[in-house]
C-alpha positions in Angstrom: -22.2 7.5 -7.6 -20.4 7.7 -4.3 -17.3 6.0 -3.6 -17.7 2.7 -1.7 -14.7 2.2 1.5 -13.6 -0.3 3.2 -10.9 -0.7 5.8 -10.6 -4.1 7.6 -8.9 -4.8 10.7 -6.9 -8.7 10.4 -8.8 -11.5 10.9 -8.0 -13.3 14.3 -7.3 -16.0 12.5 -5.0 -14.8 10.4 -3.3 -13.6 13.8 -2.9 -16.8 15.4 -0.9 -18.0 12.1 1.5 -15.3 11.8 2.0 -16.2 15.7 2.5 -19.9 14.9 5.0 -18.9 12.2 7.0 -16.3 14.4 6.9 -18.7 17.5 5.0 -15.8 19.3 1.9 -15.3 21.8 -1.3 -14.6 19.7 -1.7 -12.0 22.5 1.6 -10.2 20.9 -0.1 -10.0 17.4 -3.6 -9.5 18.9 -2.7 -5.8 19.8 -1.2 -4.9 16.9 -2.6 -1.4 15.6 -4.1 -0.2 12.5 -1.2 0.6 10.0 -3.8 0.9 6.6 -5.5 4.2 5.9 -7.7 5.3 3.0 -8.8 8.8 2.0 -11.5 9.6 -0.6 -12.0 13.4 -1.6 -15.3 15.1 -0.4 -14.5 17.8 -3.6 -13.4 15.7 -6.2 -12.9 11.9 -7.5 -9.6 11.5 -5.7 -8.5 7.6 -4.0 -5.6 7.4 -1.7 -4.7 4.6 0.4 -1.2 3.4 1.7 -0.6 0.3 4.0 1.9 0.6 6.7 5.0 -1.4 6.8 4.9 -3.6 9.6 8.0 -3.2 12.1 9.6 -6.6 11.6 12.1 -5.4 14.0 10.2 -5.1 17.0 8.1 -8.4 16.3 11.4 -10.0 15.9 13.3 -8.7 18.9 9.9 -9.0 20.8 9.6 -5.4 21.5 6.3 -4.2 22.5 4.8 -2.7 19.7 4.0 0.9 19.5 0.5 2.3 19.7 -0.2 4.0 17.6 2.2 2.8 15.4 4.9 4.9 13.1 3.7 2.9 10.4 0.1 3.6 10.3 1.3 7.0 10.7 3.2 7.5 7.6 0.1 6.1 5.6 -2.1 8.5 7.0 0.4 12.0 6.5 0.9 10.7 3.2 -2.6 9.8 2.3 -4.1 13.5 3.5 -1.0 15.4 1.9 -1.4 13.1 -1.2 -5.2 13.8 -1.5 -5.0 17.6 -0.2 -2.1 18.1 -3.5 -4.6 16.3 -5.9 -7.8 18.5 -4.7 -5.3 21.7 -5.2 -4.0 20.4 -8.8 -7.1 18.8 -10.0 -8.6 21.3 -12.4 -5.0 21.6 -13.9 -4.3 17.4 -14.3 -3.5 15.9 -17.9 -1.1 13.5 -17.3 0.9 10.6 -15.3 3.3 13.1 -14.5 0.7 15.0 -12.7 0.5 12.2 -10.3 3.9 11.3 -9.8 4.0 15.4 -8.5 1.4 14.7 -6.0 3.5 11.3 -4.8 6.4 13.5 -4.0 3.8 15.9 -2.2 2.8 13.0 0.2 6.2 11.9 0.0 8.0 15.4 1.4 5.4 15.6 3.8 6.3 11.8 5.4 10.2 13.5 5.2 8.9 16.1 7.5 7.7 13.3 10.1 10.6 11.7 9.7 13.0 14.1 10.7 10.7 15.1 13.5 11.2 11.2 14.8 14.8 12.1 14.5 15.6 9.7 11.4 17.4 10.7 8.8 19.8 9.8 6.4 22.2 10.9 8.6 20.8 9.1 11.7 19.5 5.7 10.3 21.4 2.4 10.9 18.7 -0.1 9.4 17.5 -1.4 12.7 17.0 0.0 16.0 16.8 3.6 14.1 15.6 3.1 10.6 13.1 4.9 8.3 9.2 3.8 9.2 7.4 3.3 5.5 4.8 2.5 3.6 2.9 1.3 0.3 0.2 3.9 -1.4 -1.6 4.0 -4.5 -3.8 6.7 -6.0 -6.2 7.0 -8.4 -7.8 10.7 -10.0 -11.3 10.0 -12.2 -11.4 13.1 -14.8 -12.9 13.5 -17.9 -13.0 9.7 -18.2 -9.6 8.9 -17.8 -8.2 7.5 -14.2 -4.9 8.9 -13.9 -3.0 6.3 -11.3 0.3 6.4 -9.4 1.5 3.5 -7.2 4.6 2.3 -5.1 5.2 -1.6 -4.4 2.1 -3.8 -3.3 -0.9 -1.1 -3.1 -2.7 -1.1 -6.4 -5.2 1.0 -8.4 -7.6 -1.6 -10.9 -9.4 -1.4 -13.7 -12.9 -3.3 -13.7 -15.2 -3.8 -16.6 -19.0 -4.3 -16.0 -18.9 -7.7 -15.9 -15.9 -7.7 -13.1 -13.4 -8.7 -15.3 -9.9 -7.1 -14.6 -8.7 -5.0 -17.5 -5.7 -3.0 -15.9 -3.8 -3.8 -12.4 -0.9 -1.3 -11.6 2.1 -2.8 -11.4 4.0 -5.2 -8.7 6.6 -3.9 -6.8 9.4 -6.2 -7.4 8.8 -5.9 -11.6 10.4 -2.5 -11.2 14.2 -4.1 -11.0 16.8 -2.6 -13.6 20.0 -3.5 -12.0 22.1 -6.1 -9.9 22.2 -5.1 -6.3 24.9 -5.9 -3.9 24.8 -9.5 -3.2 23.4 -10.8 0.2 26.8 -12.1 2.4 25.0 -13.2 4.9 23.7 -16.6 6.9 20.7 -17.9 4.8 18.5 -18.7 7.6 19.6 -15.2 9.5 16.1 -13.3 9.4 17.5 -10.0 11.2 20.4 -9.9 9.0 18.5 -10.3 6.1 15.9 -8.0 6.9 18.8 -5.4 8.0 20.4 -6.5 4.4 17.2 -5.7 2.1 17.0 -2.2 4.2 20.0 -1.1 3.4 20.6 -2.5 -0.1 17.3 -3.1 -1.5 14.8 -0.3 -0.3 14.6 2.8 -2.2 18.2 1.4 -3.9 19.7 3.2 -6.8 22.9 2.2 -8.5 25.3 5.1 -9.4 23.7 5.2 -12.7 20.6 6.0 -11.3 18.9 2.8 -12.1 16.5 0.5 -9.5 17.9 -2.4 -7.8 15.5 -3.4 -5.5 11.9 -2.3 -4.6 10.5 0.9 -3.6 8.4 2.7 -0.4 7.2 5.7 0.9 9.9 6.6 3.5 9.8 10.6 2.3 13.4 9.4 0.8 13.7 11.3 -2.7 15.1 8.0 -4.3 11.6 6.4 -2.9 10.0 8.5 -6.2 11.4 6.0 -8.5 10.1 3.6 -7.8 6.0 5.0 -8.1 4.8 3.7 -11.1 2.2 6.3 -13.1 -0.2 5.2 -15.8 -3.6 6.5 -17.4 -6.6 4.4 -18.4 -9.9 5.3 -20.7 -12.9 4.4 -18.7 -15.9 3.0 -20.4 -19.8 2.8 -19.5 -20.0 0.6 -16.5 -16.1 0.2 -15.7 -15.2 0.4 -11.8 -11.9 2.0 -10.4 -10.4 0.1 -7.6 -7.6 1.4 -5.2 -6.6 -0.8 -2.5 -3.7 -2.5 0.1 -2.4 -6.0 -0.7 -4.9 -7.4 2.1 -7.4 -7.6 -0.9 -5.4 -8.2 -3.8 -5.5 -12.5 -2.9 -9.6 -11.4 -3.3 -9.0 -9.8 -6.5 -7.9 -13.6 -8.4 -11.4 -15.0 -7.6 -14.2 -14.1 -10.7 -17.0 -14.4 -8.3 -15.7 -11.3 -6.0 -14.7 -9.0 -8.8 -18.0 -9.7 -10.2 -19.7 -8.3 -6.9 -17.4 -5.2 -7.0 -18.6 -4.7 -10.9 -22.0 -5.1 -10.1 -22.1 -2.5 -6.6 -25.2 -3.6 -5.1 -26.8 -1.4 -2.2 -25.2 -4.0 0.4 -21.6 -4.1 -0.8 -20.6 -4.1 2.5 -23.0 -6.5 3.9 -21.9 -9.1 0.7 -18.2 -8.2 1.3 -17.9 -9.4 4.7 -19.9 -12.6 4.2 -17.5 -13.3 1.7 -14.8 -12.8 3.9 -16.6 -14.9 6.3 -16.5 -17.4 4.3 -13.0 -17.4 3.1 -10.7 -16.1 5.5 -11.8 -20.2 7.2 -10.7 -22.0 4.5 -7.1 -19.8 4.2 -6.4 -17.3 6.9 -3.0 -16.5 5.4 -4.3 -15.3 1.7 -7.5 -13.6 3.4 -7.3 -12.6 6.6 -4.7 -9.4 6.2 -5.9 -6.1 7.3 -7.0 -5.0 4.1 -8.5 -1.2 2.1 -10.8 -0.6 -0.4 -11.9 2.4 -2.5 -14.5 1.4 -5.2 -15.4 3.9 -7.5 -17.2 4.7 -11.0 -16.6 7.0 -14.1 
């Protein structure tokens, strides 16, 4: 069976409250771009999305926002290099490791933009010059076994044929092994803060070499780990699912995973009337620009 995709602009409504709660103009949030991408192999069973970190530090210095945006860009390099390592490894693939090899493949290739933007570790100051990032997940279907890699909130599932969830890959602030330095700041200080978790908490080791914080694709080496890699045996009728965290509030509700298990000819059609019908009720939980791969064994 062919892989189902989806990749969902945000909901206007969901735009006019993130406007409410950053006291901006709809019109500011109305032209924000695309920052998810999704890739899906044409040669092999091979999922790849990433969701780009939005630039809190243009929205909150009211910046215009750039078009296309750095973001959205490091999703895509890292989706294409991610997916063009897998197709080149795939007949050779036995384990998690395997994966976490074809992270640092998308990874190196996002360090390569990077540099070409002009930031580096040598150049970055957390703010007006910082890394652009992003969330990914992966998922490679072989021999009945989905061998999965992720990195903070994109996620690879495991569905059964009745749409129960079996396996989720894991969040990204469960990773945590160590104190980080402690926030000096003003409480109520968003830039600082932000600037704060930048520098301290993203892509953080200790000098033991042990996570503090949470981890994103910036093409960082220390970014690496923080990507979680995992295996799962898929049985008759299970259903792969690798997607950005505009889905994963759709995920918690029985009746939509049920739709995904049972894949009828109008996915698409059924998705967005249940969007429809949702993103009303909660714009904030639904309304995200969201990815989905759907596959099967």
């Amino acid at each position: 069976m062919r892989p189902f995709t989806l990749l969902e602009e945000a909901d206007t409504r969901f735009i006019e409250a993130a406007s409410r709660k950053n006291g901006r103009d709809p019109a500011y949030f109305a032209n924000l771009p695309q920052e998810d991408y999704l890739r899906a192999s044409a040669r092999y069973p091979i999922y790849a999305v990433a969701d780009g970190v939005t630039l809190l530090e243009w929205i909150i210095e009211g910046r215009p926002y750039p078009r296309p945006s750095p973001a959205g860009e490091v999703s895509r390099i890292f989706c294409e290099a991610a997916a063009h390592a897998a197709e080149a490894a795939y007949d050779a693939i036995a384990s998690p490791e395997d994966i976490r090899r074809i992270f640092a493949a998308g990874n190196e290739a996002v360090a390569h933009y990077q540099a070409a933007e002009g930031r580096t570790k040598e150049t970055v100051d957390y703010w007006h010059t910082d890394f652009f990032a992003a969330t990914a997940a992966i998922a490679v279907i072989k021999d009945g076994v989905v061998y999965w890699g992720s990195i903070c909130d994109s996620y690879v599932i495991r569905l059964d044929s009745t749409g129960r969830v079996l396996s989720k890959t894991p969040i990204c602030d469960s990773l945590a092994e160590a104190a980080p330095t402690p926030y000096e700041g003003i409480a109520g200080d968003l830039a600082a803060r932000t600037k704060y978790r930048w520098r301290h908490l993203r892509n953080r080791l200790d000098a033991a070499g042990k996570r503090v914080g949470y981890g994103v694709i910036t093409g960082e080496p220390e970014a690496l780990a923080y990507v979680s890699v995992g295996a799962w045996p898929l049985a008759e009728g299970d259903r792969v699912a690798v997607l950005t965290d505009g889905f994963e509030e759709y995920l918690e509700e029985s009746d939509f995973t049920a739709l995904l298990a049972a894949w009828p000819a109008d996915l698409g059609e059924r998705i967005a009337a249940y969007s429809a019908r949702r993103i009303p009720e909660d714009p904030e939980r639904f309304g995200h620009e969201r990815s989905l791969i759907l596959a099967a064994p």
